[in-house]
N, C-alpha and C positions, 0 to 999 in steps of 0.2 A: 404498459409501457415501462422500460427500463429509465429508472428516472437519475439512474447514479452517473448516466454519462454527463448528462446536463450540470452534473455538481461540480465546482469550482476549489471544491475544497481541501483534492488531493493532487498532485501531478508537478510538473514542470511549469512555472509561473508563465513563462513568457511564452509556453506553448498555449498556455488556457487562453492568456489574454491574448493572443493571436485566433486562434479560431473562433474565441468568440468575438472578435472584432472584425473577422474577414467579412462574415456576411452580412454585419450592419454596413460595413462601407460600403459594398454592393449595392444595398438596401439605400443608405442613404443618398447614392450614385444615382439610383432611380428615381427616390421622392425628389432629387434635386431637377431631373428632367421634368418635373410636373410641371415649374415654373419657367425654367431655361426653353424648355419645346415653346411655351407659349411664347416667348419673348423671341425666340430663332421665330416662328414660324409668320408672325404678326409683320416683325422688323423687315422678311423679308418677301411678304405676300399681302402687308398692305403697308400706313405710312407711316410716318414718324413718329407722328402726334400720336399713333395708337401704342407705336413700342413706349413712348415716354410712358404712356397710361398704365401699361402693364408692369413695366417697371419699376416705377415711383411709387405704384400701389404694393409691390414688394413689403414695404416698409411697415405697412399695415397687415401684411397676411403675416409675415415673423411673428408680430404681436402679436396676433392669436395663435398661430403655431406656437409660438414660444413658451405663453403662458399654460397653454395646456400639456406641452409635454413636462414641462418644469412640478406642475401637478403630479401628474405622472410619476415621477422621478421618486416624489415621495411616496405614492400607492407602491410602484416598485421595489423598493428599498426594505420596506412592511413584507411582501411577500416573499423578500430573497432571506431576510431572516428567519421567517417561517419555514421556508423552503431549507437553509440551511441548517436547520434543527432538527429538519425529519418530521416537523407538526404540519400533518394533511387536516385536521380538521382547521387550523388558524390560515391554512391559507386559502381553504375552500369560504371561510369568511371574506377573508380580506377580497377575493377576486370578486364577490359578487357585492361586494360593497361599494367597492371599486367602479363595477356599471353602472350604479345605481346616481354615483357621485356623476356620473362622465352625461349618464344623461339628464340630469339636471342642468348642469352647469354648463353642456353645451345646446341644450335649446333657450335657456337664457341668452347667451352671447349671440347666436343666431339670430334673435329677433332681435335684439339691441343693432345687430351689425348692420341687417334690412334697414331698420328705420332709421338712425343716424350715418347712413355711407354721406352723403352731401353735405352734412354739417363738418364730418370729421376732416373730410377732403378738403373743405374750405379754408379749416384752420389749419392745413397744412403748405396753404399759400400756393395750390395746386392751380397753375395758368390756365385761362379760362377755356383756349383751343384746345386743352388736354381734359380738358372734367366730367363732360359729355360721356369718353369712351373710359374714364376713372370710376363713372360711377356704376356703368353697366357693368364693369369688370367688377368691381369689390362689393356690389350690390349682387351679382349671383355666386362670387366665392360666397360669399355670406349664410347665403341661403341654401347651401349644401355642406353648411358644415359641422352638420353632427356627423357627417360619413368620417370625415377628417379627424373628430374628437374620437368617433368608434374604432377606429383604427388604429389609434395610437392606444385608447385603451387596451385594445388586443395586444397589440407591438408588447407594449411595457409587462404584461400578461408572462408572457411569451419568455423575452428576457431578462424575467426575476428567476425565471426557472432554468435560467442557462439554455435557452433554446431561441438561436440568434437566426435559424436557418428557415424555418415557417415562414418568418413575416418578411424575409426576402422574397422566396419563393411568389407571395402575393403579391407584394409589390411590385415585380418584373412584369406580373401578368397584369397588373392593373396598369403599370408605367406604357407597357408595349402597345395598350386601346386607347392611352391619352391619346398616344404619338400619332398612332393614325387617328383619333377623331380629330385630333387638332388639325389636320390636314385636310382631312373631309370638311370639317365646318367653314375655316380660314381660306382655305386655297381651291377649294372645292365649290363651296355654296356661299361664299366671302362672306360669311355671319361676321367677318371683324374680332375685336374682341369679346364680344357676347358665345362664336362659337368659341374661341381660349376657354373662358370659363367655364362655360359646360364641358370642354374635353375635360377639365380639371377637376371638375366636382364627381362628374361620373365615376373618370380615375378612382378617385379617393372611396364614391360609397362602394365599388367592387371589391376593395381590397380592406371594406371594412368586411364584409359581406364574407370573404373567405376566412377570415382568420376569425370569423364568429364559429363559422362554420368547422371548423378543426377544432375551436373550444370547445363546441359542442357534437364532436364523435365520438367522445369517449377514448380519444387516440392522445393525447397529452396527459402529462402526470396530474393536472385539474379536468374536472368535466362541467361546463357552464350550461346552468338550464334555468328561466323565464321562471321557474316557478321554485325556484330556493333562493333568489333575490329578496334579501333580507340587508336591512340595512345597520349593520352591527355598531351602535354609538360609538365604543371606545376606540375600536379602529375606523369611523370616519372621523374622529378627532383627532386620530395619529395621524391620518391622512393629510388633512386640513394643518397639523402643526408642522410636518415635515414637508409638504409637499406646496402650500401656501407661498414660503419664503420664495421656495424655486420660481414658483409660476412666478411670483410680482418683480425676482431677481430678472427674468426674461422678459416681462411686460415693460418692466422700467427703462430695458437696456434699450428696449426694442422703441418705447416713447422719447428717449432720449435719439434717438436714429432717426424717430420720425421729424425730430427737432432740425435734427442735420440734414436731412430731404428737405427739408423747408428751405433751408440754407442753397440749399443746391440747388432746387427748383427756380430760387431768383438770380439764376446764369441762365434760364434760356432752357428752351427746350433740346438743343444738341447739347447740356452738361446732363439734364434729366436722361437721354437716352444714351449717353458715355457713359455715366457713371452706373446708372442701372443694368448697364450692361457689363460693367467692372463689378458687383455686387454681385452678378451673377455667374462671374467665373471664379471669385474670390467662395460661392457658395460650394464652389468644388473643391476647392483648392481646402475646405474647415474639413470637408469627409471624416479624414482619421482624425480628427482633431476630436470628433463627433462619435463618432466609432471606438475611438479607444479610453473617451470618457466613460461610454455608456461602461463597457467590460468595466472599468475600474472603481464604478460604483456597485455593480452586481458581486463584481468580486470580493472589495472588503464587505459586503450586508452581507451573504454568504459568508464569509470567513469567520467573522464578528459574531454570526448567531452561531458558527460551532465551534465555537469559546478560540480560536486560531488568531491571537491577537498580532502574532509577531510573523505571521506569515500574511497577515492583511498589510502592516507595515512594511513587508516586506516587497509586495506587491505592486504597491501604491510607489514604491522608489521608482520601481523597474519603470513602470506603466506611465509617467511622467515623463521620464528621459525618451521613453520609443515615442509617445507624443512631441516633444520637441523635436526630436532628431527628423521627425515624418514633417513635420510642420516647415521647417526650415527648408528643407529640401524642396519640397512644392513650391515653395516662395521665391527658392533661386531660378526654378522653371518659368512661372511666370513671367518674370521680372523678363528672362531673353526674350521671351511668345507673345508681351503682352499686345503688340502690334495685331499680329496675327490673330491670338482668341477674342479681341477687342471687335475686333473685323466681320467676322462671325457674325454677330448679329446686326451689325449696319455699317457699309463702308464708306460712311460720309466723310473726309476727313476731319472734319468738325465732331464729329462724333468720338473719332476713334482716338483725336488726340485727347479729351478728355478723360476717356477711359485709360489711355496710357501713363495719361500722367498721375493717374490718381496709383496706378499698378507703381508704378515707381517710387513713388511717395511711402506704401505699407508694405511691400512681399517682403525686403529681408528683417521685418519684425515680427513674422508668425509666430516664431518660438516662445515671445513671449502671451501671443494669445493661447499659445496651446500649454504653457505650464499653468495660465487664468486657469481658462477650463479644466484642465485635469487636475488640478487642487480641489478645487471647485468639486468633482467629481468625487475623488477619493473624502472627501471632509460631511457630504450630502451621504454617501456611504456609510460612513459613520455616524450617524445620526448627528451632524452639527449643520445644517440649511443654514441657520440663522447668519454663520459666521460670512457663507460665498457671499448672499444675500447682501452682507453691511458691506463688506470691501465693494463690491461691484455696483450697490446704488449711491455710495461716495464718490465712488471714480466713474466709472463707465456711465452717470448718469449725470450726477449734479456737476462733478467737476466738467465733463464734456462738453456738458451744455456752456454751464458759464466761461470755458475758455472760446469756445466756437463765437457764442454772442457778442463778447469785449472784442474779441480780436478781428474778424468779421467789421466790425462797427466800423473800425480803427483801419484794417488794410481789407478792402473788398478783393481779395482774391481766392480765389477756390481752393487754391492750395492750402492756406490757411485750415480750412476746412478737415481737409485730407492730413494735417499732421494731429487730428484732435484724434485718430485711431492708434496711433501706434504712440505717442506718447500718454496715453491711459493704460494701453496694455503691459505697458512699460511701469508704470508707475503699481499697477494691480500686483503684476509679476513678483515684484518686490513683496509686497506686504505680505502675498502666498508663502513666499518663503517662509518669512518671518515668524510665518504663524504655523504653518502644516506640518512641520518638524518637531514642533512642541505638544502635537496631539498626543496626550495619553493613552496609547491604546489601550493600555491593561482594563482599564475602565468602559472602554465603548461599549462592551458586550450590555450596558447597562442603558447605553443613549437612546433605545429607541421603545423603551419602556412608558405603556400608559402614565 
């Protein structure tokens, strides 16, 4: 396979980071249907109490999606510098280290997730008519989710090497058998949300299943095989130092979120199924926010390992501002629709006004969740985790919390709630600057050295 297409390291910037960002947001379009079908399909094929459940468990399934792609991010970053050095033996290590790391750490979480779903629901102050169909729902995500950790391993695989168009391609096919088993199970054989989750879980091990499968043709620039899994020390501790901050960056945001579902949850179960349903179209509306980070971290590791220090820099400008600009503009869409996509999954108007008013309260401050991220991005590219890591468990975490909690205490309204996202994003935003400008590139080529 010609591997030089996949390279990032010559061309037109904002052509690279456009094609490679097209087919994640495609990609990311789909994995976002994993969750959105269950919630359309529950909301509107059985009742409330089950959309709240699936919903509200959102908050919990980020967490663990979060954490393991944030993992990821560092295995990926390891292999884009390898990758862009032209070193095939360090990255035939790094990828099989990589699996070795993924299945460990995801049949750990999995049996943690079975045996704790009831406890964790509990302290999330989860209403007692919603906990029944909370626990069946995040008790069998749970239990299918090495599919979801093997997938993302492949995913991050896939696009360290500039090959953003595979794990669409599986995605679509695995997105497309959610849709209808969620149909089959929920509206069909009214499994409730026990069928959700299996459409869900299925989903996810198929399209782990494929993109093992293409690892293992010999059709990609790496070829993955069961019996050269070796598990290489130094690169599972570059793994572990780069890829660690990310995961616990996403874990923390995502505990801190959980905090704020908590909050929400004690409006009632129509703010539980508005606002879970607002979290659900705000999960479309991040797409490119998601899509043009991942490019901007492949890009600079890439860049950075073939010594292109001022063209990483140069990158990272571009790739910043198309994320704002993409960001912004979604958030003005919303903001007119939000009646309308709010509607979508429950037309109670109890429902829908919470969902609306939460849309009004965040769309026109995306820009500054998408310069968070994409700093965030291009700095994790650079071999600097630690720095997204502190800005975003300062802000997006402790500060969240404790302004939700004091203020909350003091004025019991939801809104309240709702301005703790956009004035953190606000405050992150700031520090990004602050700080990502002053990044040394000349030096980076060195950042991600044992």
């Amino acid at each position: 396979m010609d591997e030089t297409k996949n390279r990032m390291t010559e061309g037109p910037i904002w052509k690279i980071l456009l094609r490679f960002a097209l087919p994640l947001l495609l990609g990311n379009l789909f994995q976002q249907l994993y969750n959105a079908v269950d919630a359309f399909v529950v909301g509107n094929f059985d009742s409330k109490a089950a959309l709240a459940a699936v919903t509200s468990s959102g908050s919990l399934c980020f967490l663990i999606i979060g954490f393991f792609q944030g993992v990821f991010i560092g295995a990926s970053v390891i292999i884009s510098r390898y990758f862009g050095a032209q070193d095939s033996e360090g990255v035939d290590r790094a990828v099989h280290t990589t699996v070795i790391f993924s299945l460990i750490l995801g049949s750990i979480l999995s049996i943690f997730g079975v045996l704790f779903t009831p406890t964790i629901l509990r302290l999330m102050g989860t209403p007692e008519n919603v906990m029944p169909n909370s626990v069946a729902y995040f008790r069998i995500y749970c239990a299918g989710l090495l599919g979801l950790v093997l997938y993302n391993t492949a995913n991050g695989i896939f696009q360290a090497m500039g090959d953003s168009k595979h794990p669409l391609y599986y995605l679509i096919t695995a997105s497309c058998i959610n849709v209808v088993l969620d149909l089959l199970f929920v509206a069909g054989f009214h499994m409730g949300v026990t069928g959700a989750a299996l459409a869900t879980v299925i989903g996810q091990a198929l399209s782990a299943l494929l993109g093992f499968a293409r690892l293992m043709s010999g059709k990609s620039p790496v070829t993955f095989s069961f019996k050269k899994l070796r598990l290489d020390r130094s690169i599972f501790f570059r793994i572990f130092r780069l890829g660690l901050p990310s995961g616990v960056q996403n874990s923390v945001i995502s505990i801190a979120n959980v905090v704020i579902q908590s909050n929400i949850n004690a409006f009632g179960d129509n703010a539980m199924a508005g606002c879970g349903s607002y979290f659900k179209i705000e999960g479309f509306v991040f797409l490119p926010i998601t899509s043009l980070s991942l490019a901007l971290t492949t890009f600079v590791s890439q860049n950075l390992g073939a010594g292109k220090p001022e063209r990483a820099k140069e990158g990272a400008r571009l790739g910043v501002g198309m994320t704002m600009v993409a960001a912004e503009l979604l958030g003005a869409l919303f903001f007119l629709f939000a009646p309308f996509l709010i509607g979508l999954f429950n037309k109670e108007p109890e429902v829908v006004a919470y969902g609306v008013r939460q849309a009004r309260v965040e769309c026109f401050f995306y820009c500054f969740l998408a310069l968070s991220h994409a700093a965030a991005a291009v700095l994790r590219g650079a071999g600097r985790a630690v720095i997204p890591m502190s800005i975003m468990l300062a802000v997006w975490c402790v500060f969240r919390i404790i302004y939700v909690t004091l203020m909350v205490a003091h004025i019991p309204d939801i809104t309240v709630v709702f301005t703790a996202y956009p004035m953190t994003w606000s405050i992150s935003a700031i520090l990004f600057s602050l700080y990502l400008w002053r990044v040394p590139w000349a030096k980076q080529t060195r950042a991600l050295e044992g």
